[in-house]
C-alpha positions in Angstrom: -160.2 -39.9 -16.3 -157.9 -36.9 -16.0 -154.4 -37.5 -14.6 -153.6 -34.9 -12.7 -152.2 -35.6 -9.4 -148.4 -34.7 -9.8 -149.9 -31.1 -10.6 -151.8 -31.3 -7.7 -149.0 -31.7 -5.4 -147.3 -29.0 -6.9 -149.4 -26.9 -7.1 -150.7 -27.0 -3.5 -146.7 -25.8 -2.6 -147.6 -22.6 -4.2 -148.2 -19.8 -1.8 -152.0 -19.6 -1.5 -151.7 -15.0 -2.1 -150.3 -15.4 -5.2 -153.3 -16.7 -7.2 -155.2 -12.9 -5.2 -152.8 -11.0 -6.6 -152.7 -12.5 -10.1 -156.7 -12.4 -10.6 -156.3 -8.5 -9.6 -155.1 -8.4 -12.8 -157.7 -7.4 -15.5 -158.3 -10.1 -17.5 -160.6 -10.5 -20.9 -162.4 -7.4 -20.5 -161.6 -4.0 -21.8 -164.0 -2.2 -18.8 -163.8 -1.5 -15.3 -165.3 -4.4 -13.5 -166.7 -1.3 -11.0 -170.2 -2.4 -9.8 -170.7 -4.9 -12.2 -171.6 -7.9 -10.4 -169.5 -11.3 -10.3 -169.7 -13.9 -12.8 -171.2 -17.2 -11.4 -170.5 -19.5 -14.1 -172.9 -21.4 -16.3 -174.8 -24.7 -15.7 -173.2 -28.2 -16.9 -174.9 -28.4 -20.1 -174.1 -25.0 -21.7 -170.7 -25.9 -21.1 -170.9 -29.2 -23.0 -173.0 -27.2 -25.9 -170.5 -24.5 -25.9 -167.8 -27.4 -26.6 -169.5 -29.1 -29.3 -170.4 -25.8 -31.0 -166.5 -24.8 -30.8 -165.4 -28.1 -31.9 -167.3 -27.0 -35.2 -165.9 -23.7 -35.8 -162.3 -23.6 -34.1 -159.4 -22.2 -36.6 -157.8 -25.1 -37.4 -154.3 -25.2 -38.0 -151.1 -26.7 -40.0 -150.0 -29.7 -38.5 -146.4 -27.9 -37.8 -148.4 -25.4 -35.8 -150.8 -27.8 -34.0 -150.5 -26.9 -30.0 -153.3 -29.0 -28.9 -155.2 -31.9 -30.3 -158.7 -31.9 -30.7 -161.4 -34.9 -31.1 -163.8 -35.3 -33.8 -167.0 -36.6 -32.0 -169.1 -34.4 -29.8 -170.0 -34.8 -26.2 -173.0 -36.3 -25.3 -175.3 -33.9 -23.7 -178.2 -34.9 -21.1 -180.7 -33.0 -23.3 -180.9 -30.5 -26.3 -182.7 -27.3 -24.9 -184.5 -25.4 -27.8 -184.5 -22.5 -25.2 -183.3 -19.8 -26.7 -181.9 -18.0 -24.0 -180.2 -21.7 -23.4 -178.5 -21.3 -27.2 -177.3 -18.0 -26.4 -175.6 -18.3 -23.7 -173.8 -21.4 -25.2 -173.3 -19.9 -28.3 -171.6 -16.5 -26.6 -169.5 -18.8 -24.9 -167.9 -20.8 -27.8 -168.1 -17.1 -29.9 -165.7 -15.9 -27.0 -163.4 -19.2 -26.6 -163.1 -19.2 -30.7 -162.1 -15.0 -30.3 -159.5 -16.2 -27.7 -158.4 -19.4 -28.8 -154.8 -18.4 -29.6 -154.4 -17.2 -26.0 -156.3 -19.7 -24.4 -153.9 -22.9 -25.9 -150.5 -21.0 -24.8 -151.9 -20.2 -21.3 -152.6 -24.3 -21.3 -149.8 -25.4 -22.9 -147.2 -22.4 -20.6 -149.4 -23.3 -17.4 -148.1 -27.4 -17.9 -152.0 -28.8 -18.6 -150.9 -29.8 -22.0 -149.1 -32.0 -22.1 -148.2 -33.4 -19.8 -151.4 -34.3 -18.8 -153.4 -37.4 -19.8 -156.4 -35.6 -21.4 -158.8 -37.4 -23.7 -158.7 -35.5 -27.4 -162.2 -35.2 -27.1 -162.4 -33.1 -24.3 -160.1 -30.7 -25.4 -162.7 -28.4 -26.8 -164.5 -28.3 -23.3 -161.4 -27.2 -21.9 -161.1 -24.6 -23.9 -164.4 -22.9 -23.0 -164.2 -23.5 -19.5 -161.0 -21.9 -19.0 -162.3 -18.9 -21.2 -164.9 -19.0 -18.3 -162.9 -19.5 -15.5 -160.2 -16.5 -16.3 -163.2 -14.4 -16.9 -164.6 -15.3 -13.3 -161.1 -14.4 -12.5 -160.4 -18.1 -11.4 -162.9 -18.0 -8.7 -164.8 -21.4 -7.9 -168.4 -21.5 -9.8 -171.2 -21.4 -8.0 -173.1 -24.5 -8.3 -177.0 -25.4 -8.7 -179.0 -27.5 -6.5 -181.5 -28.4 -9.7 -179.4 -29.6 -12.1 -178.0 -32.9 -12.8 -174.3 -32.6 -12.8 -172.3 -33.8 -16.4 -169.0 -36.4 -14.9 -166.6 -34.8 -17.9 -167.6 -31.0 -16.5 -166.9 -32.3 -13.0 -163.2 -33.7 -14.1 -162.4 -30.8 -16.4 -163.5 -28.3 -14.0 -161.2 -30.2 -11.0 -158.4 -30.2 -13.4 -158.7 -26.5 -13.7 -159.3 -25.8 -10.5 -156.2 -27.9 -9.3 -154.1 -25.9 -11.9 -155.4 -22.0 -11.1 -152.2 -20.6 -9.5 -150.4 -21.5 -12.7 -153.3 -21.2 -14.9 -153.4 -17.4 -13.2 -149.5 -16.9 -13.6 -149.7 -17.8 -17.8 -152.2 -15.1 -18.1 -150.2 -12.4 -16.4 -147.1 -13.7 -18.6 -149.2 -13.5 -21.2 -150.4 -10.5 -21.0 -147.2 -8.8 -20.0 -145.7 -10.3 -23.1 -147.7 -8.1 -25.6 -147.3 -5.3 -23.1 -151.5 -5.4 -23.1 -153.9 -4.0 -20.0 -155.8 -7.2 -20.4 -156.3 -10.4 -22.8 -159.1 -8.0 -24.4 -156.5 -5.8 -25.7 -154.7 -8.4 -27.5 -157.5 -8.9 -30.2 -157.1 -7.6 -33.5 -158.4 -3.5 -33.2 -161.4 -5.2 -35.8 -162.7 -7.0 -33.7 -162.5 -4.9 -30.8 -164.6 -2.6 -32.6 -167.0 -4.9 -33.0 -166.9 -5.7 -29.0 -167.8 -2.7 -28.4 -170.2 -1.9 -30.9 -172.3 -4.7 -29.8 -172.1 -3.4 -26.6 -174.1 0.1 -27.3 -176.2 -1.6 -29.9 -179.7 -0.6 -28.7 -182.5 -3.4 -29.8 -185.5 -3.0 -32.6 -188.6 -4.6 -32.6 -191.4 -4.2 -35.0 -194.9 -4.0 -34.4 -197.1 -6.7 -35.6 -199.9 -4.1 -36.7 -201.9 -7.3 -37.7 -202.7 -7.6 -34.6 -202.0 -4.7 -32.3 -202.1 -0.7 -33.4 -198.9 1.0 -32.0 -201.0 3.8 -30.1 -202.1 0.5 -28.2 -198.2 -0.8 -27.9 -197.5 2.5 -26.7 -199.9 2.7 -24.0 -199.5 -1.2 -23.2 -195.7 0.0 -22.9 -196.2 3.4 -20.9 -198.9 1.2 -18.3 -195.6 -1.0 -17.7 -193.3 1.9 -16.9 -191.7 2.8 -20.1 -191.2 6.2 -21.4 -191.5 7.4 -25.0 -188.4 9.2 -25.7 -186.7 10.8 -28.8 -183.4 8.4 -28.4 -182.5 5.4 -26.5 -178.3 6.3 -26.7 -176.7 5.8 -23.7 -180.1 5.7 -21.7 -180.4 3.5 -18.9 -183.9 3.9 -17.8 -186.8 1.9 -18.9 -187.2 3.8 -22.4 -188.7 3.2 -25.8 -188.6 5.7 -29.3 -189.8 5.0 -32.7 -187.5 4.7 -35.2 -186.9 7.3 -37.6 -186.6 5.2 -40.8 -189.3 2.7 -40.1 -192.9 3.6 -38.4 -193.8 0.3 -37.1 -190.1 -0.3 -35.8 -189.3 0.5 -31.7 -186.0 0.6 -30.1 -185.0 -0.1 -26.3 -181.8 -0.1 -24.4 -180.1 -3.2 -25.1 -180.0 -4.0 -21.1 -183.9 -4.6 -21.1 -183.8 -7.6 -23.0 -184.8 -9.8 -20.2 -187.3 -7.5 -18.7 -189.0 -7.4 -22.8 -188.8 -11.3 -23.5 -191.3 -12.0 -20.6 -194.2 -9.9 -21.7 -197.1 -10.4 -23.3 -196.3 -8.1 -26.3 -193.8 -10.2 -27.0 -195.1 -13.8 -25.9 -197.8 -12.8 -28.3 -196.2 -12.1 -31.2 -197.3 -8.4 -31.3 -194.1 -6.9 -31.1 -190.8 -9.6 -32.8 -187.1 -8.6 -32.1 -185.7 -8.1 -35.4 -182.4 -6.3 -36.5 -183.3 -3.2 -38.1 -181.5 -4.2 -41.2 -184.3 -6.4 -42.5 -186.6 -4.3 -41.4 -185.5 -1.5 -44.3 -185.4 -4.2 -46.3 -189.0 -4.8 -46.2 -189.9 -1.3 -46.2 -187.7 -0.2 -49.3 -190.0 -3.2 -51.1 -193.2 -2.1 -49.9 -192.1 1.5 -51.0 -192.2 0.4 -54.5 -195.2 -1.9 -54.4 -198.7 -1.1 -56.0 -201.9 -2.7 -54.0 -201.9 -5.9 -56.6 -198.6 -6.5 -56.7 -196.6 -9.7 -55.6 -193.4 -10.1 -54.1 -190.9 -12.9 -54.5 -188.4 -13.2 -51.4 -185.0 -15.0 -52.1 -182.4 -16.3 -49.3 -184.7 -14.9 -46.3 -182.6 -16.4 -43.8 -185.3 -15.6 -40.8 -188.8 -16.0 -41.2 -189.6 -12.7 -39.2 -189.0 -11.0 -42.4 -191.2 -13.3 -44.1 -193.5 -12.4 -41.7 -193.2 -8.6 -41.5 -193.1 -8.6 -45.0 -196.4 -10.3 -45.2 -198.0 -8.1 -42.3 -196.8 -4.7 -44.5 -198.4 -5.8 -47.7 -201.7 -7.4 -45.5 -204.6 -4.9 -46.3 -203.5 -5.6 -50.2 -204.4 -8.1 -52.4 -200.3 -8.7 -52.7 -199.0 -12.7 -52.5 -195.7 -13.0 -50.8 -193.7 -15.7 -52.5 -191.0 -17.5 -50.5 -188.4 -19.4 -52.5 -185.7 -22.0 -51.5 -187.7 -24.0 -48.7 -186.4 -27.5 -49.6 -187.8 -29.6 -47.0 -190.8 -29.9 -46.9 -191.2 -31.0 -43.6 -190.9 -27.4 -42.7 -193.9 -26.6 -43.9 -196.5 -27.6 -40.7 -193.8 -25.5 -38.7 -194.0 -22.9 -40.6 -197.7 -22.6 -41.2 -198.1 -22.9 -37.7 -195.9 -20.0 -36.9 -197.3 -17.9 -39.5 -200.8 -18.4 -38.4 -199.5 -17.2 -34.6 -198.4 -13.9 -36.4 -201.6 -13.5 -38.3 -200.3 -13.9 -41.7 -201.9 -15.3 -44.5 -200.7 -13.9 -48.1 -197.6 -16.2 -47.9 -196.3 -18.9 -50.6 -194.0 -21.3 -49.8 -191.6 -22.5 -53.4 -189.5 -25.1 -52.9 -187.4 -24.8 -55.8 -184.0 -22.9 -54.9 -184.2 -19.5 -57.2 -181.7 -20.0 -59.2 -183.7 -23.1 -60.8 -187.0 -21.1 -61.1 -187.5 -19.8 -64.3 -188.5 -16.3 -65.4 -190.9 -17.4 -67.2 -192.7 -19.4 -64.2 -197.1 -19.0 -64.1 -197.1 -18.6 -60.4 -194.8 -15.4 -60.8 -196.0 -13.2 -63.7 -197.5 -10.4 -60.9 -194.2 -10.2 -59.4 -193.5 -6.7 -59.3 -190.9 -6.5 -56.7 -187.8 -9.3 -56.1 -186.4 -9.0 -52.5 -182.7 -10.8 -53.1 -181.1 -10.9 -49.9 -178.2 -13.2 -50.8 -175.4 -14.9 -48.7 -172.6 -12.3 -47.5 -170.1 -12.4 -45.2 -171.7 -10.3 -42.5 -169.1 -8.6 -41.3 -171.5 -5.4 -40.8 -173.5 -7.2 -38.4 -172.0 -6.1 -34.5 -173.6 -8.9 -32.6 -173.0 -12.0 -34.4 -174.4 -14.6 -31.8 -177.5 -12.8 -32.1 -177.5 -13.1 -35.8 -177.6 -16.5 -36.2 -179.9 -17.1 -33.8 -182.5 -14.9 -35.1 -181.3 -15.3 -39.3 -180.4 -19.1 -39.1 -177.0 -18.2 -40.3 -174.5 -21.5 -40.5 -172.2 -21.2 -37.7 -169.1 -20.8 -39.7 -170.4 -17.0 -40.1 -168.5 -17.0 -36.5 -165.2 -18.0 -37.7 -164.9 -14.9 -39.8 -166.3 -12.9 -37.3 -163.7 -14.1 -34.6 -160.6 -12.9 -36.8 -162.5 -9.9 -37.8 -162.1 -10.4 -41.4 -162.5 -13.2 -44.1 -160.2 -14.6 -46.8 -160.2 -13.1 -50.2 -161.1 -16.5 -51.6 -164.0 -16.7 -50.0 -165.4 -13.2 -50.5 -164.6 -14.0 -54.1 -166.8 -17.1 -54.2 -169.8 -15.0 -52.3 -169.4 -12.2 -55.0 -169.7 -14.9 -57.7 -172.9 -16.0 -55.9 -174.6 -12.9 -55.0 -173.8 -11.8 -59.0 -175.5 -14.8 -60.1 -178.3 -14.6 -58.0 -179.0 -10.7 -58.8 -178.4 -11.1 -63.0 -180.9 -14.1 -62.2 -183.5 -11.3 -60.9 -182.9 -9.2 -63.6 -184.6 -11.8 -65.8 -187.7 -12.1 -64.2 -189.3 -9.2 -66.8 -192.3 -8.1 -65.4 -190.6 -7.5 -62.3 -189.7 -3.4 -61.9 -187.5 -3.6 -59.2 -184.7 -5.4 -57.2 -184.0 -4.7 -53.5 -180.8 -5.9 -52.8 -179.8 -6.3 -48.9 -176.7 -7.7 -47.6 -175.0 -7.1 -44.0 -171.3 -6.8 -45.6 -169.2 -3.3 -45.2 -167.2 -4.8 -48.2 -167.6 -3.4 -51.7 -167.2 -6.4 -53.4 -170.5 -7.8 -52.1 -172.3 -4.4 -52.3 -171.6 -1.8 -54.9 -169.4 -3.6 -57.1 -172.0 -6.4 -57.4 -174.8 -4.3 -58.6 -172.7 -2.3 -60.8 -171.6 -5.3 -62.3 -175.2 -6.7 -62.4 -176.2 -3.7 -64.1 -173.8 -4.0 -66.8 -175.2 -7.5 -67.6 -178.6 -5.7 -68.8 -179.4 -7.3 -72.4 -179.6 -4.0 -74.2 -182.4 -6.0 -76.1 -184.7 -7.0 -73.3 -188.2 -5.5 -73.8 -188.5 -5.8 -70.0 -188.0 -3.0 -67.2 -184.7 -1.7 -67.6 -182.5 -1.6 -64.5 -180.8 1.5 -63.2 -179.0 2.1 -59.8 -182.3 3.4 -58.4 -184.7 0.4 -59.1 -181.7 -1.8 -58.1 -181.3 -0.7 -54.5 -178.8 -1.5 -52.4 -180.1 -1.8 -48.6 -177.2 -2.4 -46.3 
């Protein structure tokens, strides 16, 4: 149990318009909060997912800097949804307690919680994301649900927080008046502000399963529901679709009509599959350069949509898709299964991870085409959560993206890889080309990687000779 009741006391002294004029204040968002409507809070067992994905990725620090004290085992939850809009919301709530942590343990240590508190080390990280949550509702009491079965450690840490608002409100303010900021948003690094607001305007690509569905047909299915065609999405808020200029089978919609998209039958059906548009050049660059026999070996695919696409592109030819780096296979019935919803059928799964498959392997000699797209930071992608939701990313691709940069270590050690990889693909000699994607704005990862490939070319290889056109960069 919490220990809070000296707190309690005091805090019930305070006088009861203070905490009104302190949650005037703006708080963690850089926008007027001008007829957007009021957050409600989030059932019981985001909270608890949103805890145990920060325990994972919070910034730890050196013991002479260590505020507060985190546990190492995870909270039980009641159940694990595989809903995605579930992981979401769970995952952009620990994305936002990690971008704020800093803040978030001085307001709790300056507001008395910590420590002199008897809190449990394991619920630390839970109080983190709630209090992320409960300044952003600016301290106003959540709005509970009549369906769901209520989690006891939610109950206590949301009573401790409640019973510790005025104070809680009053080490914001200070906080925020300390770095002279409009709001806890504008105490971020300018990086990752950026970012904020990038993902904001980021509009939403889909591509058209054409195995299944022409897009006249997607277009009319579209326009019967209320959509327009248009030439551009920007700054549209109507329900509006346009083709994308790079990539025919590609649509993009206002970002706000996620919710309305996810529930129709285009999508349900696989006929239309959210995708970020960077995979989606990927795919295209290859087919670009692919004759109607040729195969095409994919490496580090992250999400099987572009598997899938890949597959649906290259479907009226006679073209195998080969898939390396599957390692369980236990996969496999999942994947079959999912790949028979989409209506592919030139795909083979390898098991081997690429670097162990030899050049010289039977199954590849009609590879004509190598899609490499490696490891990277990621620090090109705006919306992160998304990201690894839909590519499978590890979760530590968050940490980076929290700070707004990464450690030169560690981009060292992803160069190294990516390098490897890509002089590994420019063994395989029957193949004539290398499409090389990554979703880094760093150099290191992207043009210094392929020049540096390039310069590995045996000048005595009898193969295809690389040159910065037949190695493309897709970023």
């Amino acid at each position: 149990m919490l220990n809070s009741t000296g707190e309690l006391e005091f805090s019930n002294e305070e006088d009861p318009e203070i905490i009104s004029q302190l949650t005037s204040l703006p708080l963690s968002g850089g926008k007027s909060s001008a007829g957007v409507p009021e957050k409600t809070g989030y059932p019981d067992s985001v909270y608890v997912m949103a805890a145990n994905i920060f325990q994972g990725i919070r910034i730890e620090k050196s013991a002479q800097k260590v505020l507060i004290k985190y546990g190492n085992e995870p909270l039980r939850s009641l159940s694990e949804s595989e809903d995605q809009s579930f992981q979401r919301l769970s995952y952009e709530l620990a994305f936002s307690a990690l971008k704020y942590q800093d803040i978030l343990e001085t307001i709790l240590i300056d507001s008395c919680i910590f420590p002199s508190t008897t809190i449990p080390d394991h619920l630390s990280s839970l109080i983190i994301v709630m209090l992320y949550d409960f300044q952003d509702r600016k301290f106003q009491t959540r709005v509970l649900s009549d369906n769901e079965e209520p989690i006891s450690e939610v109950q206590e840490v949301e009573n401790l927080l409640n019973s510790f608002k005025i104070k809680l409100a009053a080490a914001l303010a200070r906080c925020r008046i300390k770095h002279d900021a409009l709001s806890i948003y504008h105490i971020l690094p300018e990086t990752v502000r950026k970012q904020e607001l990038r993902a904001s305007t980021l509009p939403l690509y889909a591509w058209i399963n054409t195995c299944k569905i022409s897009p006249e047909e997607v277009y009319n299915n579209l326009k019967r529901r209320g959509y327009n065609k248009v030439k551009s999405v920007l700054h549209i808020d109507d329900k509006v679709f346009a083709v994308d200029q790079h990539c025919y089978d590609v649509l993009i919609f206002p970002s706000h009509l996620k919710n309305d998209l996810i529930n129709i039958d285009l999508f349900k059906d696989y006929k239309l599959i959210f995708q970020d548009k960077s995979r989606s050049l990927a795919v295209h660059s290859v087919k670009a350069l692919l004759n109607m026999d040729d195969d095409i070996l994919m490496v580090n695919t992250g999400s099987w949509y572009t598997v899938a696409h890949m597959s649906i592109l290259t479907n009226n030819n006679t073209s195998k898709v080969f898939v390396c780096g599957v390692q369980s296979q236990a996969k496999d019935p999942d994947l079959k299964t999912l790949f028979t919803k989409i209506g592919c059928k030139n795909i083979e799964i390898l098991h081997e991870t690429f670097i162990n498959i030899d050049s010289k392997d039977h199954r590849l000699q009609k590879v004509k085409v190598i899609l490499l797209l490696p490891r990277c930071s990621g620090l090109g992608v705006s919306n992160p959560v998304e990201f690894i939701l839909n590519e499978h990313e590890d979760t530590e691709f968050l940490k980076d993206h929290s700070q707004g940069g990464i450690s030169v270590d560690k981009l060292h050690v992803l160069a190294q890889q990516q390098y490897e990889q890509l002089t590994h693909a420019m063994k395989f000699t029957k193949a004539q080309a290398v499409v090389y994607c990554t979703c880094s704005v760093f150099p290191e990862e992207n043009e210094a990687v392929v020049k540096k490939a390039l310069e590995f070319q045996d000048p005595g290889n009898k193969g295809q000779p690389y040159s910065g056109t037949l190695l493309r960069q897709c970023l």
